[in-house]
N, CA and C atoms as a LAMMPS dump frame, in Angstrom:
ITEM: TIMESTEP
0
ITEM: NUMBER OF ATOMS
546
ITEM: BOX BOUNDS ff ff ff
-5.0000000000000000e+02 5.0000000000000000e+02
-5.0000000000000000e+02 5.0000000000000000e+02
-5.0000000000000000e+02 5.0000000000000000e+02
ITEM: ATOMS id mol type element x y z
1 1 1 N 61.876 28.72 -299.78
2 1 2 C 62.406 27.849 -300.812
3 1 3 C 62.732 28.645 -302.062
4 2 1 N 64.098 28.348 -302.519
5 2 2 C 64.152 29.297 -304.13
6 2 3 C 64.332 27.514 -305.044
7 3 1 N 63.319 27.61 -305.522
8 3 2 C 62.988 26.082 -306.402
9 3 3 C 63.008 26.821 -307.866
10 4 1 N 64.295 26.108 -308.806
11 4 2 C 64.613 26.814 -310.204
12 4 3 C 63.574 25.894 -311.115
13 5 1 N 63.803 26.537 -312.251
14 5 2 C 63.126 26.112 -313.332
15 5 3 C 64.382 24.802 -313.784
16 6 1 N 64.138 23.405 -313.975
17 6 2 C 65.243 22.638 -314.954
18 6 3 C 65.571 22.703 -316.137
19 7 1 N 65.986 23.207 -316.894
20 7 2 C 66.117 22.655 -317.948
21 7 3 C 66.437 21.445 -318.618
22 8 1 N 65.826 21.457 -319.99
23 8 2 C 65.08 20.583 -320.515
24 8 3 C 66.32 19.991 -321.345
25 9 1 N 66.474 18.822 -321.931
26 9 2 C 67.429 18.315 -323.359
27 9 3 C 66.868 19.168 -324.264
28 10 1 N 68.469 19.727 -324.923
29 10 2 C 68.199 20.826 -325.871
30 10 3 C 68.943 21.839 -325.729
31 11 1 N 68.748 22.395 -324.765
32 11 2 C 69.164 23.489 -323.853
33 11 3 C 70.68 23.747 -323.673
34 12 1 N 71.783 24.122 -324.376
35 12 2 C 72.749 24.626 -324.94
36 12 3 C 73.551 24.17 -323.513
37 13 1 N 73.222 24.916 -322.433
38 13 2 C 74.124 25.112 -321.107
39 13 3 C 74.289 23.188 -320.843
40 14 1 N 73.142 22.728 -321.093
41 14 2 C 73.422 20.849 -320.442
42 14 3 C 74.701 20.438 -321.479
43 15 1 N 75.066 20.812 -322.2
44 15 2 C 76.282 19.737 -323.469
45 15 3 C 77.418 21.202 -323.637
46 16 1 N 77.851 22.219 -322.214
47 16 2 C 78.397 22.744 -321.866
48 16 3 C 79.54 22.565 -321.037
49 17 1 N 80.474 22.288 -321.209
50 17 2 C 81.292 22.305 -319.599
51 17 3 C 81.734 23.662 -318.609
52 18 1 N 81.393 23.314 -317.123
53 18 2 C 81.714 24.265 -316.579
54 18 3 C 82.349 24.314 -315.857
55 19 1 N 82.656 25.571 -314.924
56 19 2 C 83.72 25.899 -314.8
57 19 3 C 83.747 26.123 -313.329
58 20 1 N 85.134 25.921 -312.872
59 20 2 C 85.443 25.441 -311.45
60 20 3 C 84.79 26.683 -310.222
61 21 1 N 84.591 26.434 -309.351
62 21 2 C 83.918 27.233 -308.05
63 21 3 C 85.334 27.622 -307.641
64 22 1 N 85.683 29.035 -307.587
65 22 2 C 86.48 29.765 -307.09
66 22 3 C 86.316 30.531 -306.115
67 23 1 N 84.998 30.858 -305.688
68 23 2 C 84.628 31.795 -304.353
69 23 3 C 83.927 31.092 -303.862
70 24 1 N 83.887 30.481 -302.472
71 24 2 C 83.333 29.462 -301.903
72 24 3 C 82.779 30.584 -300.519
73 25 1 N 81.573 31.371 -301.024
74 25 2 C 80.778 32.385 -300.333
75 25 3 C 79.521 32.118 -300.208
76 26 1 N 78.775 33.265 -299.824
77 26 2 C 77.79 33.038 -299.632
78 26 3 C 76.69 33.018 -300.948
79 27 1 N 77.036 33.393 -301.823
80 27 2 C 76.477 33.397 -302.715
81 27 3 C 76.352 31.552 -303.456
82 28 1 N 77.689 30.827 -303.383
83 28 2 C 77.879 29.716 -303.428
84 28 3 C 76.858 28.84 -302.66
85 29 1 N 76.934 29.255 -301.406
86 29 2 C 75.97 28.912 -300.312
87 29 3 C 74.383 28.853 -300.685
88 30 1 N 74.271 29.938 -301.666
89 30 2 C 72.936 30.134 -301.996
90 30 3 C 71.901 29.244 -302.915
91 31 1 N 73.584 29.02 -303.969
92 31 2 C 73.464 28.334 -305.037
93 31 3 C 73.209 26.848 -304.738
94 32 1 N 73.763 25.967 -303.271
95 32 2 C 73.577 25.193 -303.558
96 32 3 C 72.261 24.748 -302.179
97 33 1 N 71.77 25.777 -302.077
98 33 2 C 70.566 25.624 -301.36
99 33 3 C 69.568 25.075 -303.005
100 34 1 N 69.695 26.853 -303.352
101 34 2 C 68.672 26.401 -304.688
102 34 3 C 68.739 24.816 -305.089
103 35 1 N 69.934 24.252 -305.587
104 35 2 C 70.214 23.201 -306.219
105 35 3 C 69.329 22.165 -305.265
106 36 1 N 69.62 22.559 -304.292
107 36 2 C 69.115 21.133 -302.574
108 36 3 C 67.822 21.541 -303.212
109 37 1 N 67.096 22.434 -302.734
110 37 2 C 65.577 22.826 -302.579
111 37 3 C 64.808 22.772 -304.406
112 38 1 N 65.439 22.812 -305.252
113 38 2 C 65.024 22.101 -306.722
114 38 3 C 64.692 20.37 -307.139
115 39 1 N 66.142 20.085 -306.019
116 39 2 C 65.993 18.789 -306.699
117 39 3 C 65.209 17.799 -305.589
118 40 1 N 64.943 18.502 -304.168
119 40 2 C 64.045 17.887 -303.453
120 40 3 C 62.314 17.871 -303.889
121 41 1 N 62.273 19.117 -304.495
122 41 2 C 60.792 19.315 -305.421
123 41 3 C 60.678 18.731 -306.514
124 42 1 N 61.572 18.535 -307.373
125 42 2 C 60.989 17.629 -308.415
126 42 3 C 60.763 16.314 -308.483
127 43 1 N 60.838 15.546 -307.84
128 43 2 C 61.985 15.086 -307.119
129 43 3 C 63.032 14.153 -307.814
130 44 1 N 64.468 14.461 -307.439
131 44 2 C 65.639 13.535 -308.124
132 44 3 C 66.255 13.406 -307.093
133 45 1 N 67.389 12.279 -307.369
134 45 2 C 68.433 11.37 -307.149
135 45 3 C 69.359 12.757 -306.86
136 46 1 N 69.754 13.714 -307.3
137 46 2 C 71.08 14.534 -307.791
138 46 3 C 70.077 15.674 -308.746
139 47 1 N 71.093 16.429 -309.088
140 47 2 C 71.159 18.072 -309.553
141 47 3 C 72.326 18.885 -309.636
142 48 1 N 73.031 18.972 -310.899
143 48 2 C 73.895 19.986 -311.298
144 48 3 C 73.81 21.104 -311.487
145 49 1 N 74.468 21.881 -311.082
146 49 2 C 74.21 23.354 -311.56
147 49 3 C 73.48 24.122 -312.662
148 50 1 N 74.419 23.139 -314.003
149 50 2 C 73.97 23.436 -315.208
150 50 3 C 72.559 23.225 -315.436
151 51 1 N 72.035 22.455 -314.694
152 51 2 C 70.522 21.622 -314.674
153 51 3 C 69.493 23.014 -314.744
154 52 1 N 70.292 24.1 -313.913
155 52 2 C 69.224 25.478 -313.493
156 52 3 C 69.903 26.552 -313.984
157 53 1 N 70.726 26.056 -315.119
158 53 2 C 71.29 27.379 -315.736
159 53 3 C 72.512 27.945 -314.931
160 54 1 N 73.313 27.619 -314.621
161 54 2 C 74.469 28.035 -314.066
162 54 3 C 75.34 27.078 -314.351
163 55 1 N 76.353 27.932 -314.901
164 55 2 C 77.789 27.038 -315.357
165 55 3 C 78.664 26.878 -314.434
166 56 1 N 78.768 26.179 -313.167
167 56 2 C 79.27 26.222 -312.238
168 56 3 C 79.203 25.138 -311.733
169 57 1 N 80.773 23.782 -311.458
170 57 2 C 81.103 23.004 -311.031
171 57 3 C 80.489 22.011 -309.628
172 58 1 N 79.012 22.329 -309.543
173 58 2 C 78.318 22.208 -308.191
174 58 3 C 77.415 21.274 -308.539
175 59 1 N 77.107 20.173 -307.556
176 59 2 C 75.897 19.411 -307.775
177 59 3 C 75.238 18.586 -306.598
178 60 1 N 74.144 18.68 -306.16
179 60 2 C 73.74 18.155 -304.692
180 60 3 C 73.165 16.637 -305.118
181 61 1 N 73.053 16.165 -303.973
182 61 2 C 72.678 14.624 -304.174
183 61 3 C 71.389 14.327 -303.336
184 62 1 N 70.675 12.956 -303.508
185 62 2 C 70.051 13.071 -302.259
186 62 3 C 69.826 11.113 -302.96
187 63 1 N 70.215 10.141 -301.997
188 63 2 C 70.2 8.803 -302.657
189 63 3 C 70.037 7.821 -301.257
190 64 1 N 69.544 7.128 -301.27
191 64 2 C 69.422 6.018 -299.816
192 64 3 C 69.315 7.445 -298.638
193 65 1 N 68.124 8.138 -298.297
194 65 2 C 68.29 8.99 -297.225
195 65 3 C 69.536 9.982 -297.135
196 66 1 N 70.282 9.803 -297.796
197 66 2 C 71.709 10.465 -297.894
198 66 3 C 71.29 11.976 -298.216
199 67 1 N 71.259 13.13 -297.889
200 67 2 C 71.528 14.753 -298.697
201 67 3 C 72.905 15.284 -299.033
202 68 1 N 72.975 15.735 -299.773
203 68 2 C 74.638 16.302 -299.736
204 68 3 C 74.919 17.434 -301.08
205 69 1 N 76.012 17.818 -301.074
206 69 2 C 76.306 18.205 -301.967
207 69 3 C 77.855 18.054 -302.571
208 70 1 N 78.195 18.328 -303.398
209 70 2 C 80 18.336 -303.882
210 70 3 C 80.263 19.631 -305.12
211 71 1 N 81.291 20.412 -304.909
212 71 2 C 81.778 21.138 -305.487
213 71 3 C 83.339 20.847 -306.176
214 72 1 N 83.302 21.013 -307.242
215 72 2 C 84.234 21.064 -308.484
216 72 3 C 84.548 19.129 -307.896
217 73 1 N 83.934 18.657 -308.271
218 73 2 C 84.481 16.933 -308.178
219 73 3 C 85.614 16.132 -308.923
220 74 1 N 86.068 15.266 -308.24
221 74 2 C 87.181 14.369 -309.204
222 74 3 C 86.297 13.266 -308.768
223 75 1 N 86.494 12.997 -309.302
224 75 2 C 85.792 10.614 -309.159
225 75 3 C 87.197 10.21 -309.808
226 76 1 N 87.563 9.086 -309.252
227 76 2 C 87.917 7.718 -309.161
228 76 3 C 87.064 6.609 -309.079
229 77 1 N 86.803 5.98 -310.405
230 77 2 C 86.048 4.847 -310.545
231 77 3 C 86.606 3.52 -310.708
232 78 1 N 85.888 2.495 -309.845
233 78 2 C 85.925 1.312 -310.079
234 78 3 C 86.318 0.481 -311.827
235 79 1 N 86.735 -0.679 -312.056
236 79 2 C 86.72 -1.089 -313.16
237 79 3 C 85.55 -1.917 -313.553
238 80 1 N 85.037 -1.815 -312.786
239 80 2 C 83.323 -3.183 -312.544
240 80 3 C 82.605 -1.967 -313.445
241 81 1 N 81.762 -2.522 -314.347
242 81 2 C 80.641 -1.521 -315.581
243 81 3 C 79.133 -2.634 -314.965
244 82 1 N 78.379 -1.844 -314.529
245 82 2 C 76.809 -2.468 -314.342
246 82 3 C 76.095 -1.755 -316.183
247 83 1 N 76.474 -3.094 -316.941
248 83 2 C 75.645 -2.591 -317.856
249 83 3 C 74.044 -2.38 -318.026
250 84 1 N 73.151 -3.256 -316.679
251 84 2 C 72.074 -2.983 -316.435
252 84 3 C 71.18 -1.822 -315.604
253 85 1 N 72.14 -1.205 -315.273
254 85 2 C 71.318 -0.004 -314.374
255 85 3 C 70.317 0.855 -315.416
256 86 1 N 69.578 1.158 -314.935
257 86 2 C 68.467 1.921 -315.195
258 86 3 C 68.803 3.469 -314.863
259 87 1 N 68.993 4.406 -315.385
260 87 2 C 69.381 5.786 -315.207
261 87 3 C 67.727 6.757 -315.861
262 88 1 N 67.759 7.745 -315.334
263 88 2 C 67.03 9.029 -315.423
264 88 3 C 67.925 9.706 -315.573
265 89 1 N 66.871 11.13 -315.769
266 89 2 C 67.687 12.441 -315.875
267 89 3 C 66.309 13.544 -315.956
268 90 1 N 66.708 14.795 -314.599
269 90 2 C 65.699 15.711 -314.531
270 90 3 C 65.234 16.136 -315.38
271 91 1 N 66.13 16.612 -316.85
272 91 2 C 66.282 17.097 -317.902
273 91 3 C 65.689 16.674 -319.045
274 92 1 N 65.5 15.016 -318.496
275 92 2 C 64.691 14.145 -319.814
276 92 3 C 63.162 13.494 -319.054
277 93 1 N 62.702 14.421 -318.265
278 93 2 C 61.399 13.858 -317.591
279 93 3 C 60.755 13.001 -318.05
280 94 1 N 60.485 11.637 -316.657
281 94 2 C 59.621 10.663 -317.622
282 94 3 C 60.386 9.331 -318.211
283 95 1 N 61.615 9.458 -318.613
284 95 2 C 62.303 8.667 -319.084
285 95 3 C 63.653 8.329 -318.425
286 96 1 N 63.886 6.984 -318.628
287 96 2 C 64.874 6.01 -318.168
288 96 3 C 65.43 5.016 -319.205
289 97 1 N 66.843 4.541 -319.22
290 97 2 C 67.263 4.123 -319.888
291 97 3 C 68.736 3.07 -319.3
292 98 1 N 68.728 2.117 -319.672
293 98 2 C 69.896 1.281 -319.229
294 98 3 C 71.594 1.886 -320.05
295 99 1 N 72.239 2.472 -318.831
296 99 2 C 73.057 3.483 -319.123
297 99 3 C 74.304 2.281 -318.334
298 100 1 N 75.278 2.186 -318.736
299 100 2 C 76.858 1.965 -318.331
300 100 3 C 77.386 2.538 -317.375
301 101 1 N 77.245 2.07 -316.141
302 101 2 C 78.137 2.945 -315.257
303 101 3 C 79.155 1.827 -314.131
304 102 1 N 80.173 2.781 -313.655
305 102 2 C 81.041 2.118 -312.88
306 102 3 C 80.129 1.706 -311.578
307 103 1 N 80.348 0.768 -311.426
308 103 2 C 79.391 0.07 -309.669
309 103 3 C 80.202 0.976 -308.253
310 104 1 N 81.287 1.376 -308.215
311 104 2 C 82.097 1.919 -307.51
312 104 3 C 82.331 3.491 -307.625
313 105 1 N 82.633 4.325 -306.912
314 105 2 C 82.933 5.506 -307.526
315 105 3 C 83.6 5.955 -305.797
316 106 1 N 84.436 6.549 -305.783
317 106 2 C 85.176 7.733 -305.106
318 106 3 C 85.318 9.114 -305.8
319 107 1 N 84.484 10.247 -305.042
320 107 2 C 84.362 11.327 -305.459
321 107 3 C 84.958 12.45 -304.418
322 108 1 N 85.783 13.129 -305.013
323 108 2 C 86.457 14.263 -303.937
324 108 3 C 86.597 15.62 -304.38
325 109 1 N 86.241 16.514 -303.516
326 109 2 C 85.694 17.716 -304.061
327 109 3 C 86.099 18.858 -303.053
328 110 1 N 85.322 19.781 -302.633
329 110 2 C 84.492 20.437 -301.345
330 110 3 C 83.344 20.629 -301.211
331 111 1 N 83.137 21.086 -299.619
332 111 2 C 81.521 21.253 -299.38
333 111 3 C 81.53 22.85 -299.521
334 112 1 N 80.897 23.522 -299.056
335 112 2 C 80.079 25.055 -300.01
336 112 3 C 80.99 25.975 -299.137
337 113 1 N 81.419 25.422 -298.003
338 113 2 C 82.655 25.924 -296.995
339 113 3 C 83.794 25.972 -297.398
340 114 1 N 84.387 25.304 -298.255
341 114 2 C 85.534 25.374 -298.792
342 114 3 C 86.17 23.763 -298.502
343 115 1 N 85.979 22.968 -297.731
344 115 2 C 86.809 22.284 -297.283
345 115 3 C 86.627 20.799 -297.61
346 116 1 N 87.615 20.377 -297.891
347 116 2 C 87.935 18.994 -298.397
348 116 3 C 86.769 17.829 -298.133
349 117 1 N 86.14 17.242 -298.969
350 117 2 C 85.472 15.82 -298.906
351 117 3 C 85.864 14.767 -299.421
352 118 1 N 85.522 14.046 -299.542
353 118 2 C 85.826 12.307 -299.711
354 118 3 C 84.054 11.744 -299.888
355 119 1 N 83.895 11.077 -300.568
356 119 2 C 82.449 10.38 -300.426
357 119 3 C 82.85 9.593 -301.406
358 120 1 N 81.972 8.41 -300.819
359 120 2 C 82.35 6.561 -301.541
360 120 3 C 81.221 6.327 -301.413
361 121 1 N 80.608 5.918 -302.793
362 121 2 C 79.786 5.171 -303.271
363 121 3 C 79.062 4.019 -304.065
364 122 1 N 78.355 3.219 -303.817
365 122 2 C 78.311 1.908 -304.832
366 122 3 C 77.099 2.123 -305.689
367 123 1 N 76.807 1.373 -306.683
368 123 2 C 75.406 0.861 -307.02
369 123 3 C 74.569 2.423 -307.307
370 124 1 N 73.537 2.764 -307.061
371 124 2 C 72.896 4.259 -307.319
372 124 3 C 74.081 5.065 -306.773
373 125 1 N 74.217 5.399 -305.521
374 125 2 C 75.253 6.156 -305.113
375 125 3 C 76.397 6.598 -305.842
376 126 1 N 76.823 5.766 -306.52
377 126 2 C 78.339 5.649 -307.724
378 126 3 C 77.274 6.227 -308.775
379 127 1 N 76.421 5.364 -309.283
380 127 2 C 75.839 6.198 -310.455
381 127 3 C 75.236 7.668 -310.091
382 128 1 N 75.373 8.183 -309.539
383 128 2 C 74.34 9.476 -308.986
384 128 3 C 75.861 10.226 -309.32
385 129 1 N 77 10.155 -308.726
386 129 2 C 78.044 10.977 -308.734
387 129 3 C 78.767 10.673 -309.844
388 130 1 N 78.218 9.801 -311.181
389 130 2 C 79.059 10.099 -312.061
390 130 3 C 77.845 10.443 -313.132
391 131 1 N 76.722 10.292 -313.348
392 131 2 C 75.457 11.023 -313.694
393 131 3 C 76.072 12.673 -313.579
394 132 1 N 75.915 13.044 -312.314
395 132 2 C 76.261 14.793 -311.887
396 132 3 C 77.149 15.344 -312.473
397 133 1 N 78.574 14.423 -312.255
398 133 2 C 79.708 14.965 -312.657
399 133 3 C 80.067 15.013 -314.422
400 134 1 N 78.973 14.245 -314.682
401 134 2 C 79.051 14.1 -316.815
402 134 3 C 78.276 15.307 -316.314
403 135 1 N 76.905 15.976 -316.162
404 135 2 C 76.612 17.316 -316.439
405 135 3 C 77.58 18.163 -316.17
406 136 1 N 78.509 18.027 -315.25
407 136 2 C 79.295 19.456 -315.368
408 136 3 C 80.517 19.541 -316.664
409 137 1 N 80.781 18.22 -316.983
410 137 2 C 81.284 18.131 -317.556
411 137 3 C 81.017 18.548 -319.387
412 138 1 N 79.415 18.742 -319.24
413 138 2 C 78.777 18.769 -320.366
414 138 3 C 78.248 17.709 -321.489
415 139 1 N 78.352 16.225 -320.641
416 139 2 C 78.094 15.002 -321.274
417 139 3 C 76.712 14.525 -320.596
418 140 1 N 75.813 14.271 -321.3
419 140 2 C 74.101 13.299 -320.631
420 140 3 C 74.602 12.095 -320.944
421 141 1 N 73.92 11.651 -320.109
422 141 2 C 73.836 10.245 -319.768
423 141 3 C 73.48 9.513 -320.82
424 142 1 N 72.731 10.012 -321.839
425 142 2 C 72.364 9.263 -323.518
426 142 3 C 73.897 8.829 -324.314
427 143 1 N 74.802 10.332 -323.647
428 143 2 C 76.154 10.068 -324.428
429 143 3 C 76.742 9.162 -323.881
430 144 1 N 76.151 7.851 -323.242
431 144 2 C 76.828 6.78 -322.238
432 144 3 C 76.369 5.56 -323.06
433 145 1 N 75.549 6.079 -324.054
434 145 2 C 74.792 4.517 -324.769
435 145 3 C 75.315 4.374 -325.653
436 146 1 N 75.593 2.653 -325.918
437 146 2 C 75.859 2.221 -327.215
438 146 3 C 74.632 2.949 -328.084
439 147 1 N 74.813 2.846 -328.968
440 147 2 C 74.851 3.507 -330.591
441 147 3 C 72.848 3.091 -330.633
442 148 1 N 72.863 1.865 -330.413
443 148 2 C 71.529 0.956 -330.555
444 148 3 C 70.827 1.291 -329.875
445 149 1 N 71.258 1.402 -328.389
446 149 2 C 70.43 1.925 -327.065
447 149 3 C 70.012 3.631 -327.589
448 150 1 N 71.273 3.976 -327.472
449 150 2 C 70.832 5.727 -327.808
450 150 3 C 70.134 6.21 -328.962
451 151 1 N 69.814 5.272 -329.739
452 151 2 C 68.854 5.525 -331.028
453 151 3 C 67.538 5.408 -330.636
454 152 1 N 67.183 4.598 -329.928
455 152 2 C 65.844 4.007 -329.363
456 152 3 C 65.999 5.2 -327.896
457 153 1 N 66.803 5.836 -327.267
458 153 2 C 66.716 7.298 -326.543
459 153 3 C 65.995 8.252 -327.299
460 154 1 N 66.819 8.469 -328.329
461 154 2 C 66.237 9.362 -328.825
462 154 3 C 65.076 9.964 -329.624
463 155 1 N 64.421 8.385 -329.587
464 155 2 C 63.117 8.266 -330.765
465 155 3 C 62.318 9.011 -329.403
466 156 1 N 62.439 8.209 -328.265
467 156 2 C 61.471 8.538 -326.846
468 156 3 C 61.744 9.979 -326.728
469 157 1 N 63.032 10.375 -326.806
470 157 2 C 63.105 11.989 -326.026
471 157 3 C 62.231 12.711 -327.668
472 158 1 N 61.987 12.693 -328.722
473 158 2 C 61.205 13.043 -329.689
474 158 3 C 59.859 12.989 -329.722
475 159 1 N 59.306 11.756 -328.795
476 159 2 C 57.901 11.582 -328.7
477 159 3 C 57.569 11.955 -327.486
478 160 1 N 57.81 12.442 -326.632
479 160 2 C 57.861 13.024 -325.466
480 160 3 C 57.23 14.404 -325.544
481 161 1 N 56.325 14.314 -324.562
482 161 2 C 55.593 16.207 -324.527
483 161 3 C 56.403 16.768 -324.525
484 162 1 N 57.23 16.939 -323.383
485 162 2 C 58.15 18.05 -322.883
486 162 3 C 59.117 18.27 -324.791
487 163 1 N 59.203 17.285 -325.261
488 163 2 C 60.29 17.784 -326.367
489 163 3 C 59.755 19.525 -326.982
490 164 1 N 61.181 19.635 -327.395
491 164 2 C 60.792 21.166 -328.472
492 164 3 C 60.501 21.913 -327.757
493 165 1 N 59.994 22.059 -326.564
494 165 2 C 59.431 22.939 -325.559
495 165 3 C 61.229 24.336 -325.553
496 166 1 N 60.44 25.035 -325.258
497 166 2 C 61.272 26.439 -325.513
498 166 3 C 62.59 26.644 -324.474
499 167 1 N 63.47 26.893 -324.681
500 167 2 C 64.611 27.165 -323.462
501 167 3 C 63.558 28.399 -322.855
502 168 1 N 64.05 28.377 -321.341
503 168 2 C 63.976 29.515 -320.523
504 168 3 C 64.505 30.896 -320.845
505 169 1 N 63.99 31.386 -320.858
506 169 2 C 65.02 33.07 -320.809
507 169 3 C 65.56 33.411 -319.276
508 170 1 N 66.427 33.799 -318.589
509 170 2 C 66.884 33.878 -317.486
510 170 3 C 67.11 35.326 -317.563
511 171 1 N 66.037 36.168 -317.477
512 171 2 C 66.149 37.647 -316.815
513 171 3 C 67.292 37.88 -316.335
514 172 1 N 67.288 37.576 -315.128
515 172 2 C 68.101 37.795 -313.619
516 172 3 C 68.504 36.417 -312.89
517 173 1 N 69.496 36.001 -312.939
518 173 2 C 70.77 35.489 -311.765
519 173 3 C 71.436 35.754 -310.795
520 174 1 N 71.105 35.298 -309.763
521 174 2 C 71.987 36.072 -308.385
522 174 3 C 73.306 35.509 -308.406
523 175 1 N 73.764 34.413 -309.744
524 175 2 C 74.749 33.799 -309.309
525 175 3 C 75.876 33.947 -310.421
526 176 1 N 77.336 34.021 -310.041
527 176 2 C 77.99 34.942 -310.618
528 176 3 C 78.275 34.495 -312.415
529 177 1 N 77.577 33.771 -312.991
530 177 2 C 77.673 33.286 -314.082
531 177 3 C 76.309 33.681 -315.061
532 178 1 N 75.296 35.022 -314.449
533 178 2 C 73.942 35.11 -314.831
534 178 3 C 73.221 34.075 -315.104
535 179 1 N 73.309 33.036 -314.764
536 179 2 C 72.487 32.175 -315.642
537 179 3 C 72.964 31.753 -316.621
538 180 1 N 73.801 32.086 -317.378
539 180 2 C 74.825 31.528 -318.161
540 180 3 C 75.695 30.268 -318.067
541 181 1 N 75.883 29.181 -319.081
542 181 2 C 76.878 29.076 -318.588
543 181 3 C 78.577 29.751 -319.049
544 182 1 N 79.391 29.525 -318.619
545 182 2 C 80.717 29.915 -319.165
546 182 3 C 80.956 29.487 -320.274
């Protein structure tokens, strides 16, 4: 198992956007083992790249028994908004918050092979792939709340242990962005 460290809210690379998967190798391959084998240990819904320090368009899922992953994604969303869903985030341990999301989502990408996907999802499923795809994009899920909601986010992500806690230093990266993001 290579199980990464997450990073935390705060952490420069999460409110980053990154940047598209151009070598769809083995190293890619590697990356989204890590991502699988991180987010099965902590355990989450989903896991972006950026989540473990890599600026790189990748994010695995795991929702109703489902595993998977998607590289550089487009979504097509529904016009239906579930203003009641309940959302997390690895990044904000501990905490949940009623976040806005489309009930529908079509997401199309590739798998770590290079080759074309399609995946349709409703309800968590839709929220899981547009959750992922705001991290690559460099947007949290807090940036989804009215003004009122995300004030009362942010009092919690302040009273929270994990807050203030230190970014990681990332020595060494096997993956072509050091640990960085772009």
């Amino acid at each position: 198992m290579a199980i990464q460290s997450i990073r935390l809210f705060g952490d420069p690379v999460l409110t980053t956007a990154a940047a598209p998967v151009v070598d769809f190798d083995k190293e890619l391959r590697k990356l989204v083992k890590d991502l699988t084998d991180t987010m099965m240990d902590a355990p989450g819904a989903g896991l972006a790249a950026p989540q473990i320090g890599v600026g790189l368009r990748v994010f695995t899922y795991y929702v109703d028994e489902q595993l998977g992953h998607l590289i550089n994604p487009d979504l097509d969303l529904s016009a239906d908004i579930d203003e009641e869903g309940e959302e997390g985030c690895l990044s904000f341990p501990g905490l949940s918050f009623p976040t806005p999301r489309a009930i529908r989502a079509v997401a199309k990408g590739f798998d770590m092979y290079g080759e074309p996907v399609t995946l349709e999802g409703t309800d968590l499923m839709a929220r899981c792939f547009q959750h992922e795809t705001d991290h690559l994009d460099g947007i949290l899920f807090i940036d989804r709340m009215d003004s009122k909601q995300r004030k009362l986010a942010m009092k919690a992500v302040r009273e929270a242990e994990w807050s203030g806690l230190s970014v990681p230093a990332v020595k060494f990266s096997p993956h072509i962005t050091g640990g960085r993001a772009l």
